[in-house]
C-alpha positions in Angstrom: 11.4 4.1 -18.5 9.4 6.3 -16.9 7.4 6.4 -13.3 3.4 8.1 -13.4 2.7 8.9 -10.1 -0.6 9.8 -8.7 -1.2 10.4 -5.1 -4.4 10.2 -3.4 -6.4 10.3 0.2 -9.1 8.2 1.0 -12.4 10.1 2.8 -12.0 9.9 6.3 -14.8 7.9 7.4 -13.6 5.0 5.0 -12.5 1.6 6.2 -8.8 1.2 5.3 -9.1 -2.4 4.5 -11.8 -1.6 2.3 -10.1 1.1 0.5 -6.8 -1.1 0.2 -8.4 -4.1 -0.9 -10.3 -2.2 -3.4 -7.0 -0.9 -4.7 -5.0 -3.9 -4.7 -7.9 -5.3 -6.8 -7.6 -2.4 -9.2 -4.2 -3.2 -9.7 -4.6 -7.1 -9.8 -6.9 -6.8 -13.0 -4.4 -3.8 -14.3 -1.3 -6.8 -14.2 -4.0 -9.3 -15.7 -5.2 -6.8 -19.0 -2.2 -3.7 -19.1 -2.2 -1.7 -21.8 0.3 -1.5 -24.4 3.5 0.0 -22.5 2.7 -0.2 -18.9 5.5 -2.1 -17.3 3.8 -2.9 -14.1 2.0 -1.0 -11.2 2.1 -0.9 -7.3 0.6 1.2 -5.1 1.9 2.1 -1.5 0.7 3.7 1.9 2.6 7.0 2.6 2.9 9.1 5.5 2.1 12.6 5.8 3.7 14.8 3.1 3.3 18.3 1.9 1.7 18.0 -2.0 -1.4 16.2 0.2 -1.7 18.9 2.5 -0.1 17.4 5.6 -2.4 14.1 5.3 -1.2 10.7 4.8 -1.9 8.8 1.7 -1.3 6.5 -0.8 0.5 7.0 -4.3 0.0 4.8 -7.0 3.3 4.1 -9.6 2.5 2.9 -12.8 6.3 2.1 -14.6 5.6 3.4 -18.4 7.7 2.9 -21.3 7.6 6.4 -22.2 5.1 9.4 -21.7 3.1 8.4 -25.0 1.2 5.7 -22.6 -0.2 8.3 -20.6 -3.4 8.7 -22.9 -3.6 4.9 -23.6 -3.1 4.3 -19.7 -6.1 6.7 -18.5 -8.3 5.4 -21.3 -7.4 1.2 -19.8 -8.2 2.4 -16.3 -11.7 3.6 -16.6 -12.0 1.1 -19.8 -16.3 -0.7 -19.2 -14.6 -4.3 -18.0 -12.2 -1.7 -15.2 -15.1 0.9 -14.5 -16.4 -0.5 -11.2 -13.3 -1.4 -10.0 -12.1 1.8 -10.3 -15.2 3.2 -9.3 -14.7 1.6 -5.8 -11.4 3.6 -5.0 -12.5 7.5 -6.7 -15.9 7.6 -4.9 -13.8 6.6 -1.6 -11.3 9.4 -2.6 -11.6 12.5 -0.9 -8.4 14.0 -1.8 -6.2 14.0 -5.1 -3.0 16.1 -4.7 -0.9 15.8 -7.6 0.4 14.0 -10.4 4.3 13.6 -11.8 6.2 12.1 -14.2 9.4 11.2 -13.6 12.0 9.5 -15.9 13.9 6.6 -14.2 17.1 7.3 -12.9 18.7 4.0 -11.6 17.9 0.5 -11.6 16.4 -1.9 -14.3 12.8 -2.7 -15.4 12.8 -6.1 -13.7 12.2 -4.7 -10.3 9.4 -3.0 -12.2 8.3 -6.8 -13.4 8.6 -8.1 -10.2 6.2 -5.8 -8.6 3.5 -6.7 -11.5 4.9 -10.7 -10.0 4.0 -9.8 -6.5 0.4 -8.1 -7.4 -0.3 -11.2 -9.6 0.9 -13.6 -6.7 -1.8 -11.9 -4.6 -4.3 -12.3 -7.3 -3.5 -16.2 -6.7 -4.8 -15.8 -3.2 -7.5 -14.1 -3.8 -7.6 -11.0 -1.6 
């Protein structure tokens, strides 16, 4: 199991609601249609840190079966049916610091599942 991280600052004149909702909904319809070996997906709010030039952030996980995904996963996220909801987070992105790849070190895939569980719980609500 693997983690694909990608870290990313919304503009500064963007509403964070706005930019949260917009990637909550990104995820929600990842969970709904993944592509063959994503595990799940989260995304979380981060304080300041170094790789993003001292600005806070967010950094998006997506738990992968193993690095082959990488090119099926970029093709599903900007896939016709995804385009404009991921269209709603990169033109309200004004800074993206890095990418990594890291290989799991401890712990199971079912905490990985039961992130995808709490993203498609909030799809139930519909934020």
């Amino acid at each position: 199991m693997l983690a694909y991280i990608f870290w990313h600052v919304p503009f500064a004149e963007i509403d964070v609601l706005e930019y949260e909702t917009a990637l909550l909904h990104f995820h929600i319809n990842l969970a709904a249609a993944p592509p063959e070996g994503l595990e799940g997906s989260a995304a979380y709010q981060i304080s300041e840190v170094p790789w993003l030039n001292g600005r806070s952030g967010y950094e998006d996980w997506c738990f992968i079966t193993s690095s082959a995904v990488l090119d099926t996963l970029n093709v599903a996220a900007v896939r016709p049916e995804r385009w404009n909801l991921h269209a709603a987070i990169s033109s309200k992105t004004r800074f993206r610091a890095r990418r990594s790849l890291l290989p799991l070190a401890r712990g199971r895939a079912t905490s990985f599942r039961l992130a995808r569980s709490l993203v498609e719980a909030a799809s139930r609500h519909q934020v």
